[in-house]
C-alpha positions as CSV (number, residue, x, y, z in Angstrom):
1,X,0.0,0.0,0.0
2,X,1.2,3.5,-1.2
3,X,2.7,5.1,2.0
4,X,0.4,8.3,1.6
5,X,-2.6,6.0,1.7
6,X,-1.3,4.2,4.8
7,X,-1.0,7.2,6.5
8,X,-4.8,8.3,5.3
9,X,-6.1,4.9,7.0
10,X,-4.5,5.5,9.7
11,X,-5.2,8.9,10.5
12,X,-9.1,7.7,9.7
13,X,-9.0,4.8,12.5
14,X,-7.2,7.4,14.8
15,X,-10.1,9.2,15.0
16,X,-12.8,6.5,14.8
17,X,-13.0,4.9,17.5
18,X,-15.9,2.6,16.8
19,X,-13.1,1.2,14.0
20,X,-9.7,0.5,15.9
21,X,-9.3,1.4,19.5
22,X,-5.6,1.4,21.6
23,X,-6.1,1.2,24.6
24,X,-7.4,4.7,25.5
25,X,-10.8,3.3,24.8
26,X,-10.6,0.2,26.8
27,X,-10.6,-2.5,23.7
28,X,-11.6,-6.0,24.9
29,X,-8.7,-7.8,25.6
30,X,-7.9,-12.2,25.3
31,X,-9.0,-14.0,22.1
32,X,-11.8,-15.4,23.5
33,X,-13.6,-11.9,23.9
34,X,-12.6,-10.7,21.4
35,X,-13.8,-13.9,19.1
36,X,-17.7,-12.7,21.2
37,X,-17.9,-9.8,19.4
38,X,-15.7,-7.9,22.2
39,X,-18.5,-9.2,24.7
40,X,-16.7,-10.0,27.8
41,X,-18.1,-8.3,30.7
42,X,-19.2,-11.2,32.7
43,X,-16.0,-14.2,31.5
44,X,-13.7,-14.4,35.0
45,X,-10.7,-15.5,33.7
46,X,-6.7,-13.7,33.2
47,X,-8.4,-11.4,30.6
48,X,-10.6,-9.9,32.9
49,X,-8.0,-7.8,34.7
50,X,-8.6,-5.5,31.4
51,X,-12.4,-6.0,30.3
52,X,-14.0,-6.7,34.2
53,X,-11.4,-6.4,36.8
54,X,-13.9,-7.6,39.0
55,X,-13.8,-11.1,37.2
56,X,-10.0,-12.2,38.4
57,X,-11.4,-12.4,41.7
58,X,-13.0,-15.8,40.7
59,X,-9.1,-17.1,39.9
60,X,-7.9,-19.7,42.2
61,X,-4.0,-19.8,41.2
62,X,-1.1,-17.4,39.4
63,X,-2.4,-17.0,35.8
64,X,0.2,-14.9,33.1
65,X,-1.2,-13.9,29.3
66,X,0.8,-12.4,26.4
67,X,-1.4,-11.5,23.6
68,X,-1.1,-9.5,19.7
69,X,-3.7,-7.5,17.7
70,X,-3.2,-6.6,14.5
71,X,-6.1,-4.6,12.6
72,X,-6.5,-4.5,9.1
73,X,-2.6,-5.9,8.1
74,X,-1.5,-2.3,9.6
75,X,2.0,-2.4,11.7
76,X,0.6,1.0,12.8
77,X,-2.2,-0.6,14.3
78,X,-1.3,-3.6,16.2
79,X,-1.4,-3.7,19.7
80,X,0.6,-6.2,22.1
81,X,0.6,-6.8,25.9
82,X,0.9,-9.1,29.2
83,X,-0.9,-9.4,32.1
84,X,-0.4,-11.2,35.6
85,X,-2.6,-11.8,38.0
86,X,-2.1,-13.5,41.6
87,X,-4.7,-14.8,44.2
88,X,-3.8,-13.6,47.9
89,X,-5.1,-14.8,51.1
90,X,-5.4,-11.7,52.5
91,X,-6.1,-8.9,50.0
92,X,-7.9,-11.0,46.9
93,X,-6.8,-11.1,43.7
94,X,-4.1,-8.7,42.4
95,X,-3.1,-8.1,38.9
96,X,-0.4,-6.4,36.5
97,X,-0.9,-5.9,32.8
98,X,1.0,-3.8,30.3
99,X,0.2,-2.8,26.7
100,X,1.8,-0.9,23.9
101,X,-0.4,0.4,20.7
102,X,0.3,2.4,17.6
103,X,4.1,2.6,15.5
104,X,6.4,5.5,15.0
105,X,4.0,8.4,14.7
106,X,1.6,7.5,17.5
107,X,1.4,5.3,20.1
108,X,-0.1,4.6,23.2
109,X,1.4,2.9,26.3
110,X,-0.6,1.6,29.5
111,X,0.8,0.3,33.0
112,X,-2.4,-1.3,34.6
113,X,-2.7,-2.5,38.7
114,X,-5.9,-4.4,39.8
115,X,-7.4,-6.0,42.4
116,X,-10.2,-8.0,42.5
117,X,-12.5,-9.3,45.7
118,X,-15.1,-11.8,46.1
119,X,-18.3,-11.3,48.3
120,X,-20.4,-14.0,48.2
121,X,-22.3,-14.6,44.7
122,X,-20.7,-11.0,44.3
123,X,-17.0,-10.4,43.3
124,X,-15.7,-6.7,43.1
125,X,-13.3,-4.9,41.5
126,X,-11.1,-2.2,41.3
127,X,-7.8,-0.6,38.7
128,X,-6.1,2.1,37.9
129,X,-4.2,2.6,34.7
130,X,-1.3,4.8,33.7
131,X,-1.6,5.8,30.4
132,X,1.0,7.3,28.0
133,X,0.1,9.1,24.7
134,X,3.2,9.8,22.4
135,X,2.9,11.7,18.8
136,X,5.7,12.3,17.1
137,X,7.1,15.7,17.0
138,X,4.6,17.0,19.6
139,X,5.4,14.7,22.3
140,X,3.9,12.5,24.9
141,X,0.9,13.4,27.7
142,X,0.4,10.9,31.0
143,X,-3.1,10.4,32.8
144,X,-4.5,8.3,35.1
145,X,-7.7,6.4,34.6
146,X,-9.6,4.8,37.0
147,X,-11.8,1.9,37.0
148,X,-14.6,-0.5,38.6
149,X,-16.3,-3.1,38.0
150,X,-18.7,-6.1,39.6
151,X,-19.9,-9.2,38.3
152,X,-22.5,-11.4,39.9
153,X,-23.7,-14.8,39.9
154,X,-27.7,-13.9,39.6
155,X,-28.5,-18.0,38.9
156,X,-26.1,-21.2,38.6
157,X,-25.9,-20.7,35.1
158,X,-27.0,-17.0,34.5
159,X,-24.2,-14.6,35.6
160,X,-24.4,-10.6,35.2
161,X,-21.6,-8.0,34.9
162,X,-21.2,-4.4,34.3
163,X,-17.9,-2.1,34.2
164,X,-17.2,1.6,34.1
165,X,-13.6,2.7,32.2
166,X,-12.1,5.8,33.4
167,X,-15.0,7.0,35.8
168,X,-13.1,10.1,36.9
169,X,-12.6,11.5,33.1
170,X,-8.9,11.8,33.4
171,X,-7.7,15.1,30.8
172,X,-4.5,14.3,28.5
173,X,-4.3,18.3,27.6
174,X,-6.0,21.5,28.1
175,X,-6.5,22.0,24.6
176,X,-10.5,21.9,23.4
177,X,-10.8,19.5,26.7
178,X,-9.0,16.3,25.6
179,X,-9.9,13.7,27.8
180,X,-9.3,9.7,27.9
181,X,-12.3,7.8,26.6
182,X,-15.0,7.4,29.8
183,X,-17.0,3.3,28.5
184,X,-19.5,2.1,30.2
185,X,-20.6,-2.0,29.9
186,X,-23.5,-4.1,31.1
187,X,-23.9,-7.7,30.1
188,X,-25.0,-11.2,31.0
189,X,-23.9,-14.9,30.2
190,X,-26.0,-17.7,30.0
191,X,-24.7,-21.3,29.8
192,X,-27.5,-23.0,27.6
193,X,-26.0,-26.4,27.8
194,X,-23.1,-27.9,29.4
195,X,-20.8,-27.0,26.6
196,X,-22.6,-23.7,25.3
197,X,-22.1,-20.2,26.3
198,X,-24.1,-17.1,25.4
199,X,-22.9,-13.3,25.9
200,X,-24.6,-10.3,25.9
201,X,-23.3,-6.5,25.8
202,X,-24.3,-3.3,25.5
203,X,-21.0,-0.7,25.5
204,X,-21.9,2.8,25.4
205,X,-19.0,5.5,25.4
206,X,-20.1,8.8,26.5
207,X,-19.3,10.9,22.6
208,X,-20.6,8.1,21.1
209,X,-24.0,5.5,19.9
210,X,-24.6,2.6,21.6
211,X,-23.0,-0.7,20.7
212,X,-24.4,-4.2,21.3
213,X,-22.2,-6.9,21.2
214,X,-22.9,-10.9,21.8
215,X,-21.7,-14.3,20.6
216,X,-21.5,-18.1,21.3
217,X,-19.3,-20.3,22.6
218,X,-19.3,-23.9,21.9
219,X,-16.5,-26.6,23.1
220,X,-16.9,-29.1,21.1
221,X,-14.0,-31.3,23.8
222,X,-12.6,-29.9,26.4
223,X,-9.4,-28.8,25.0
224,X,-11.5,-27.1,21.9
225,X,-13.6,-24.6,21.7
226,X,-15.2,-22.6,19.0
227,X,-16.7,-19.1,19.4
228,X,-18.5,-16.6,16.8
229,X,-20.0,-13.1,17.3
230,X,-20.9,-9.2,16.4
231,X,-20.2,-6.3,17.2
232,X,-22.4,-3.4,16.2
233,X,-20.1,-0.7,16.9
234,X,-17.5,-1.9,14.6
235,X,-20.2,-3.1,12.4
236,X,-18.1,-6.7,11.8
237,X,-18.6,-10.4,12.8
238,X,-15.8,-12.3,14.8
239,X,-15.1,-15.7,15.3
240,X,-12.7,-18.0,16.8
241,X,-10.6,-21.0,18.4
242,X,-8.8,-21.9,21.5
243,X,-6.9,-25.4,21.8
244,X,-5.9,-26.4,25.6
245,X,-3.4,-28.3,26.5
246,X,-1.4,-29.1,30.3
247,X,-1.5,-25.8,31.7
248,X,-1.5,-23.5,28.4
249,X,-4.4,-22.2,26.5
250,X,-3.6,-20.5,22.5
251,X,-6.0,-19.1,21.3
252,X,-7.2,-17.1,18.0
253,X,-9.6,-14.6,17.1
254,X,-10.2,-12.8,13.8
255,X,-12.9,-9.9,13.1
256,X,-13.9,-8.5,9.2
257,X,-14.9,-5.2,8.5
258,X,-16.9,-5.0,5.1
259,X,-14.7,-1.7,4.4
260,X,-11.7,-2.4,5.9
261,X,-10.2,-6.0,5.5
262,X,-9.6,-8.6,8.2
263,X,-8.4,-8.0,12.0
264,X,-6.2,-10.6,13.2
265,X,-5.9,-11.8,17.2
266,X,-3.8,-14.4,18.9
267,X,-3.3,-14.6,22.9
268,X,-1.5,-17.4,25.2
269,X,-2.4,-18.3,28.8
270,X,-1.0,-19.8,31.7
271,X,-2.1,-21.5,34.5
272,X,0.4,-22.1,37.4
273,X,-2.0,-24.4,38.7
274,X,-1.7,-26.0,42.4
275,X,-0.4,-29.8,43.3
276,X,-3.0,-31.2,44.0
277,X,-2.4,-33.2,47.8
278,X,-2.6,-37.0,47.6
């Protein structure tokens, strides 16, 4: 692609955020979301230290991820990070993720610490994120967003979550009021059948329509699973696979965009997973 044209895509994403979000906007993260349609508000897993803090509070052992997004076959637009998260005794569950998004022009970095706590059929939880905007030849701009979020077992198979991004609209500069993306999310999961999974999601940021997001999720053993699903934000269908095997899990996701191409995902996760006592 001409380099003039490249820089006109990328320019247009920049500012469409319904299109290709860093992490300013709080983009779902793990390829199992984002193989729902984004919709992962109510999964507890490693992922959920971005999407729901609340939802690592459900972990029971040290769980890393590494994970890669590329959008639309874009080095510009790929985004990469890790995440750890550790269950405590005393304090719940406590998490570290990093990210990096953009190339040479722009780019966004993040520096994430969670926490998540379980109350019952209720778990709780709580992050702050230091974020980094650099463009080049005008420099870089820091904030601090803050986050919460709960999840909620309503029935044995029926569980509800909901999660606010940046509640206390953290500025990045004085000029015409910038300020770091403020998204609200509300969903629910319903596990039809013992090996099917349904999510629901409605994201709304505050300059911008409502999106409604969903998918399915079906393991067909339990090392494989296969998930599908929409986004109406991004106007584009998902889908994707995760194979399992000791204590990894790889899994892939891919979106299409009718007017911009293909949007590639691939994440790894690890379980340090207890001995089990004879």
């Amino acid at each position: 692609m001409p380099r003039l044209l490249r820089l006109y895509l990328f320019l247009f994403l920049l500012y469409n955020p319904f299109s290709a979000k860093g992490q300013m906007a709080n983009s779902t993260v793990g390829a199992r979301g984002v193989s729902l349609g984004g919709a992962a508000v109510t999964l507890p897993d490693v992922w959920a230290l971005s999407n729901n803090p609340a939802g690592i509070a459900a972990l029971k052992s040290l769980e890393l991820g590494a994970y890669a997004h590329n959008r639309f076959s874009l080095k510009e637009l790929t985004t990469v990070g890790l995440l750890a998260v550790y269950p405590t005794v005393r304090y719940g569950t406590i998490g570290v993720d990093v990210q990096r998004f953009g190339g040479e022009l722009y780019n966004e970095q993040r520096l994430g610490i969670g926490m998540g706590y379980q109350l019952g059929v209720v778990r709780l939880g709580l992050k702050a994120d230091l974020l980094q905007v650099r463009v080049k030849e005008w420099g870089s701009r820091k904030a601090v967003a803050l986050s919460m979020g709960i999840q909620s077992d309503l029935l044995p198979k029926l569980t509800f979550g909901a999660h606010i991004y940046n509640l206390n609209q953290a500025k990045l500069a004085q000029f015409e009021d910038e300020r770091v993306p403020t998204v609200m999310k509300i969903g629910l999961s319903y596990e039809a059948a013992t090996k099917v999974l349904l999510v629901l999601e409605v994201e709304k940021e505050l300059a911008f329509p409502v999106a409604v997001k969903g998918g399915i999720e079906y393991r067909v053993l339990p090392a494989l699973g296969l998930r599908t699903g929409f986004n109406t934000g991004t106007r584009s269908g998902t889908a994707g696979v995760d194979v399992r095997f000791k204590q990894f899990q790889v899994a892939y996701a891919f979106g299409a965009q009718h007017q911009l191409g293909m949007s590639n995902y691939l994440s790894v996760g690890y379980k340090l997973e207890k001995e089990k006592r004879p």
